[in-house]
C-alpha positions as CSV (number, residue, x, y, z in Angstrom):
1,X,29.5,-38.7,-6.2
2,X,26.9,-38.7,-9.6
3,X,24.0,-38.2,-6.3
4,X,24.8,-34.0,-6.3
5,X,25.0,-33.9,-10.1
6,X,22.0,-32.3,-11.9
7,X,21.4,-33.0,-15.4
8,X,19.9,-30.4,-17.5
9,X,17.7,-29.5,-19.0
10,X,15.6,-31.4,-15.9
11,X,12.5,-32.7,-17.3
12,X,9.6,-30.3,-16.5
13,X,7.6,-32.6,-14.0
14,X,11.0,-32.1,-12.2
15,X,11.5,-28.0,-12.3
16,X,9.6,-25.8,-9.7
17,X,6.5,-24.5,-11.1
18,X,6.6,-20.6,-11.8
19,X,5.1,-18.3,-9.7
20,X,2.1,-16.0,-10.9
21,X,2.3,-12.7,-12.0
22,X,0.5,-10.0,-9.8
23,X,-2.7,-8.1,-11.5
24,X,-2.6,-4.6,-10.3
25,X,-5.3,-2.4,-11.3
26,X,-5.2,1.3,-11.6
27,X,-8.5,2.7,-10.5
28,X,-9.2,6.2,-12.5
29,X,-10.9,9.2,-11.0
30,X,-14.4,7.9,-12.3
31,X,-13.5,4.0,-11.8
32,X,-14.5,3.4,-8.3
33,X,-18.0,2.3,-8.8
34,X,-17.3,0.3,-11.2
35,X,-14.6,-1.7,-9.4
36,X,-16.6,-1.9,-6.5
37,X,-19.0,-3.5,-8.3
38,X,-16.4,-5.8,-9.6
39,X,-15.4,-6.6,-6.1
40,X,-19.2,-7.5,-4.8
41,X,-19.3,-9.9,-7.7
42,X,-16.6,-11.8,-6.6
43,X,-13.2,-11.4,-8.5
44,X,-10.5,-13.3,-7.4
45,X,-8.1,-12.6,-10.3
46,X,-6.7,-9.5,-8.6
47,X,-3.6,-8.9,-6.6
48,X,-4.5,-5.2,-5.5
49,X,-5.2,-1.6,-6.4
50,X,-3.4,1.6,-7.6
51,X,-5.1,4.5,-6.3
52,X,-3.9,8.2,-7.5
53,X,-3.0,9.7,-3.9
54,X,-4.6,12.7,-5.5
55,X,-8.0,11.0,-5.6
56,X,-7.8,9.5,-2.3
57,X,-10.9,11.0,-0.7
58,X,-13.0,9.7,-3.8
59,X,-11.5,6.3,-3.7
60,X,-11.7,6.1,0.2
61,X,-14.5,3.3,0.3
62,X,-13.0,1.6,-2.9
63,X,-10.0,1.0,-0.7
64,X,-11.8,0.1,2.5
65,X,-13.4,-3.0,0.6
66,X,-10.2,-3.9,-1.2
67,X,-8.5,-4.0,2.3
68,X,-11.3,-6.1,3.8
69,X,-10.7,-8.4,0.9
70,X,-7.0,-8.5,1.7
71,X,-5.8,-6.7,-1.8
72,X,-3.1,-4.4,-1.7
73,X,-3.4,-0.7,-2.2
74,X,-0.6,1.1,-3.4
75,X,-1.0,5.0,-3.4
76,X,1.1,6.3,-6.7
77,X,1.7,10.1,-5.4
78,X,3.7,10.7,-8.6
79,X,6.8,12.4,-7.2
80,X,8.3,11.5,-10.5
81,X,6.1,13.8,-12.4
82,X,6.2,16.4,-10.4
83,X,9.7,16.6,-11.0
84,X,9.4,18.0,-14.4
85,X,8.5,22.1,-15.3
86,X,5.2,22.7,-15.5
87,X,3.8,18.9,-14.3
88,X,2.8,20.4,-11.2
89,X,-1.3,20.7,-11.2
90,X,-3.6,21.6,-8.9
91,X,-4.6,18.4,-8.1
92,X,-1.1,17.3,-7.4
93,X,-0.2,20.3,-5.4
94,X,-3.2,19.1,-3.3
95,X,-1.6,15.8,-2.3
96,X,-1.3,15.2,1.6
């Protein structure tokens, strides 16, 4: 009967280890090159990209390398803010 009793606090070497956080990285409208850069040299510490859908033609090749390293790309078309009087820009009004 005391072999389906758990004592706790369980000793750490004994509790599952905790999973990593994911590191997004929200690429600006100017901030292609430079992450591209940071994706030829190698970094590992990223989990994907957040590309504005409004910049997705100037981003295009930033996503095609983050894809053939097997990062996510998540395209933020900010629906929320263009919810709001007066949010609605140009460059929003020109997402797909």
């Amino acid at each position: 009967m005391s072999g389906n009793v758990i004592h706790l606090p369980r000793p750490r070497s004994q509790r599952p280890a905790p999973e990593g956080l994911g590191f997004y990285v929200r690429a600006g409208r100017n901030d292609h090159v430079a992450l591209l850069n940071l994706l030829a040299a190698g970094e590992e510490g990223i989990f994907g990209l957040v590309i504005e859908a409004q910049h997705v033609d100037r981003h295009r090749e930033l996503m095609t390398e983050a894809r053939g390293r097997n990062l996510d790309v998540v395209l933020d078309t900010k629906v929320l803010q263009m919810g709001f009087p007066g949010a609605l820009t140009a460059g929003l009004a020109a997402v797909p």
